[in-house]
N, C-alpha and C positions, 0 to 999 in steps of 0.2 A: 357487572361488578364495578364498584364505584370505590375511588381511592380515599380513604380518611385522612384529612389534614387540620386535625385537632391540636397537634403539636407544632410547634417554630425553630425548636433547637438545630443549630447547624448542624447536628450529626444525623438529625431525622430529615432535612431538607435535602441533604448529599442522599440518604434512603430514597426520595422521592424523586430526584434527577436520574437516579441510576435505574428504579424501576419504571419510570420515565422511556427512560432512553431501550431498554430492554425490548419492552413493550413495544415502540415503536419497531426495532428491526426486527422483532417476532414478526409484527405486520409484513413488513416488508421482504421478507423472504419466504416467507410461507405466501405471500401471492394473495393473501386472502385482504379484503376492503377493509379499514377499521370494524364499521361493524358489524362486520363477521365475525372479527377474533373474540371469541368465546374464551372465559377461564379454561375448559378445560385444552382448547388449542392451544393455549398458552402454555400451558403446564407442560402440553407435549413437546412443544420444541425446546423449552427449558430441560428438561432431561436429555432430549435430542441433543443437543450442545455441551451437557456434563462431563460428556469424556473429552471436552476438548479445554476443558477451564478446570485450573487446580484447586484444591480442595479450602483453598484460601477466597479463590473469587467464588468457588460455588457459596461458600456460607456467606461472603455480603451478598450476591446475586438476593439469597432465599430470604436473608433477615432482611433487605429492603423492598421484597415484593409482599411478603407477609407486613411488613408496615404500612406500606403502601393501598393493599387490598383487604386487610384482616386476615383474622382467624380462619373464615371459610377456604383462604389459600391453602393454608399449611393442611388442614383438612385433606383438602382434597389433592393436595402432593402426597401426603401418608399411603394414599390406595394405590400406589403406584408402587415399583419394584424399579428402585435408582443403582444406573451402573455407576462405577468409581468412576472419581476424577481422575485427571492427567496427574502423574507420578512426577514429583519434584526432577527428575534428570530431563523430562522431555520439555518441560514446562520452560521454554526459552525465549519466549516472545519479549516476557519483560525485559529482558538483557537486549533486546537489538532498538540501535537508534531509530526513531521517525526523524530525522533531520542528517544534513552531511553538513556542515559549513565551511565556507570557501578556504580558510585557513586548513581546516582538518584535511579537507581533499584533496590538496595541495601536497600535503605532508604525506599522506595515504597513497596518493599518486606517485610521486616522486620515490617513498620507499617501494612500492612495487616495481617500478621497472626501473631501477636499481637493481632487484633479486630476479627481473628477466635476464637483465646483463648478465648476473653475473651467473646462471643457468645457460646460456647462451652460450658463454662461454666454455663452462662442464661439459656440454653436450653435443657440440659442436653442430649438431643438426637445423635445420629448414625452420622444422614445426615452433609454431609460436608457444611459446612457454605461458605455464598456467598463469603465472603474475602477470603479463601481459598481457593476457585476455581478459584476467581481473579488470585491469584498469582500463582498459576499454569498453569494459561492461559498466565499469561505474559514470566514466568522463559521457560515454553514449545516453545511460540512465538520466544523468542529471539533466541535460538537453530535453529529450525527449519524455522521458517520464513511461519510459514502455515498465515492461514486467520482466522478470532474467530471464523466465520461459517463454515471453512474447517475441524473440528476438527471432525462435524457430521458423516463423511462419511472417515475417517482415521482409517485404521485398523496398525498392526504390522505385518510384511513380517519375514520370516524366517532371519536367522544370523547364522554365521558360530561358532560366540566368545559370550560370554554370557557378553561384552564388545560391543559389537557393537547392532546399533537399524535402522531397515531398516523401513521406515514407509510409504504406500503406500495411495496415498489421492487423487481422486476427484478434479477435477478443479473446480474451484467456475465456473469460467469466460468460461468453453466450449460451456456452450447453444448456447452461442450470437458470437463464434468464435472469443475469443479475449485470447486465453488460448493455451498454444503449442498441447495440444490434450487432451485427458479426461482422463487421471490421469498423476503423476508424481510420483518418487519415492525420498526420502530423506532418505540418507544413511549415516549413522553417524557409525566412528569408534571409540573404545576407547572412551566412552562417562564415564564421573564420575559416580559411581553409584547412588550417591545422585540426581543429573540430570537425568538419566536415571528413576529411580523411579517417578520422579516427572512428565514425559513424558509420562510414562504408566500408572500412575493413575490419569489421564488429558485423557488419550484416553479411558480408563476403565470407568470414571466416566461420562463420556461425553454418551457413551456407556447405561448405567444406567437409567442414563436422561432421553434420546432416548424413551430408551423402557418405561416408566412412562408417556411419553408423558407431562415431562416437562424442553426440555431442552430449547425452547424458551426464557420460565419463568426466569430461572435463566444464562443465557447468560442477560439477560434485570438484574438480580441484581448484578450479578458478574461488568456488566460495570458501573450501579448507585455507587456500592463499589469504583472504582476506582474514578470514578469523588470527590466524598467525601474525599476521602484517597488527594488526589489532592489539595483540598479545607486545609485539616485540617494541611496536610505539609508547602503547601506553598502559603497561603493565598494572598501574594500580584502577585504572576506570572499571566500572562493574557494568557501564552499557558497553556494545561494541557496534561497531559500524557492519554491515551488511551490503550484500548486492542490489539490494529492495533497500537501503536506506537512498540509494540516489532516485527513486521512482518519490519517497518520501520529498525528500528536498524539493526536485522538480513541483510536487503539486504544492508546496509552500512558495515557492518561487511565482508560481500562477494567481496563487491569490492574493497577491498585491495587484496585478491588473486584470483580470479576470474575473465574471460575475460564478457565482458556484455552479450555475447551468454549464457555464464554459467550462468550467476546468473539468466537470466532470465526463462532458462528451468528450474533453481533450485527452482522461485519463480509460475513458471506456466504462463509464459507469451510468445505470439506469436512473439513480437516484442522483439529487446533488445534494443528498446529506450525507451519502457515505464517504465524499471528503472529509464532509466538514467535521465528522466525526469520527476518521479513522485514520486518517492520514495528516502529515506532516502542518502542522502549525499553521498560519499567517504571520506571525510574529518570527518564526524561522525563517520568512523570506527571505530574499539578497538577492542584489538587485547586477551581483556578480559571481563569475565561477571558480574566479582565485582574486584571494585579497587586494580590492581595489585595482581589476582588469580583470578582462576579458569580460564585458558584458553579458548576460544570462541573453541567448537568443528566444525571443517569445513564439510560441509556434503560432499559428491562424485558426481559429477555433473556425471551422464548417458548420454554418450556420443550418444547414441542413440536419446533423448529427445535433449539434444543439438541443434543435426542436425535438429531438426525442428522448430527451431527457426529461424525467420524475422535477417536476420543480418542488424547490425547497420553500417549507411552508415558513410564514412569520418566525423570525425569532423568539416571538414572545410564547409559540406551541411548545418549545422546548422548556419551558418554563414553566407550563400552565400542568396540571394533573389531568392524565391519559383516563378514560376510561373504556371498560371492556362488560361484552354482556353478560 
């Protein structure tokens, strides 16, 4: 099946990047070789995905693959039995930032443990208060660039300098082979101490949890903190920030010095296009973690992990029209 590009209009060209791009991570996740993917493999994982895309992205998804591929698409989607899209209240993705910026985290930070103090105080007890776990998940996130559920399975690796933090993690994404292999390591040199501390007791406290058998419970409060903190900051914004928006930042932070092979083995990904295409900006970078200080510590990408990363084809592929048998 070969794409027609009889038309130039910018709203058919965006048709053609998106079924483009579609096409490509159909490939890519389905495991199968470009030319393997078959229309009708196509089609299947596009249904396979419908209940996870609202009924606003399903109809561009189909009006640009039908442009893209013809008539014979719609066709042969019609012989199919399509479950519904994701329902307007679950449909939340759009609302959460890919980026944190140094200024906003600042602000984010400071009013969460602010609301630990002053819980701390209500409560008079030990246990670390959900706002403070918040902002340790995010201050940790932006550093390292883990995932909020990577934190489970994150221990600390030996160091040579009692300045450096080598922290050894678990791929979320290896069950399903979409993760460069099943662990990665992130190796931070000369880390502040105050960041550093906050690093380890985020992996310690996480650790804690774990063994209490509640650290489900409070990953579900530490996020409800954030959304609230969200709400009482900046009441009129229609994105909000997230605990995955520092994992965000972090990989926008990398690619100002990093090639997309690195950041990806850095962020635990197979390909180095699903950066470049799902995650937080280039142009989000900063080159700091609070306005104008604290330098962004850059971790050491393991040139070993590297190597088993998907390399990213020409820029100019993303451009070019995909075709399928």
């Amino acid at each position: 099946m070969t794409i027609h590009q009889t038309r130039t209009e910018a709203t058919e060209q965006a048709y053609l990047k998106r079924a483009g791009l579609l096409l490509r991570r159909a490939i890519r996740e389905s495991g199968f070789d470009e030319e393997q993917m078959s229309a009708e493999h196509f089609i299947k994982w596009l249904i396979g995905n419908k209940p996870e895309w609202s009924a606003s992205t399903w109809r561009q998804n189909i009006a640009s693959c039908s442009h893209a591929f013809g008539n014979s698409f719609i066709c042969e989607l019609g012989k199919h039995t399509l479950p519904p899209s994701k329902s307007k209240s679950e449909n939340t993705s759009a609302l959460k930032s890919k980026k944190l910026p140094p200024h906003d985290l600042e602000l984010l930070g400071r009013h969460l443990l602010q609301k630990a103090v002053n819980a701390a105080e209500r409560n008079k007890h030990s246990e670390m208060p959900a706002a403070s776990f918040a902002a340790n998940l995010l201050f940790s996130g932006y550093v390292t660039g883990l995932r909020p559920i990577e934190w489970e399975f994150a221990h600390e690796g030996s160091s040579h300098k009692e300045t450096d933090l080598k922290i050894i993690v678990r791929n979320a994404k290896a069950t399903n082979g979409r993760a460069n292999g099943v662990s990665r390591t992130i190796h931070l040199e000369n880390v502040d101490q105050k960041l550093l501390n906050i690093i380890r007791e985020t992996i310690q406290h996480v650790q804690r949890l774990k063994g209490k058998g509640e650290l489900t419970t409070k990953f579900r409060s530490a996020s409800r903190t954030v959304n609230q903190a969200n709400r009482e900051l900046w009441p009129r914004r229609k994105k909000r920030y997230t605990l995955y928006s520092a994992r965000h930042q972090a990989a926008a932070n990398w690619k100002l010095s990093f090639s997309k092979e690195e950041v990806a083995a850095l962020m635990g990904h197979c390909s180095a296009r699903t950066a470049s295409e799902h995650y937080g900006r280039r142009s989000a970078g900063r080159a700091h973690i609070f306005p104008g200080r604290l330098a962004v510590c850059l971790p050491t990408p393991n040139p070993a992990e590297v190597a088993t990363v998907k390399p990213s084809r020409d820029s100019s592929a993303h451009r070019s029209a995909p075709t399928m048998i």
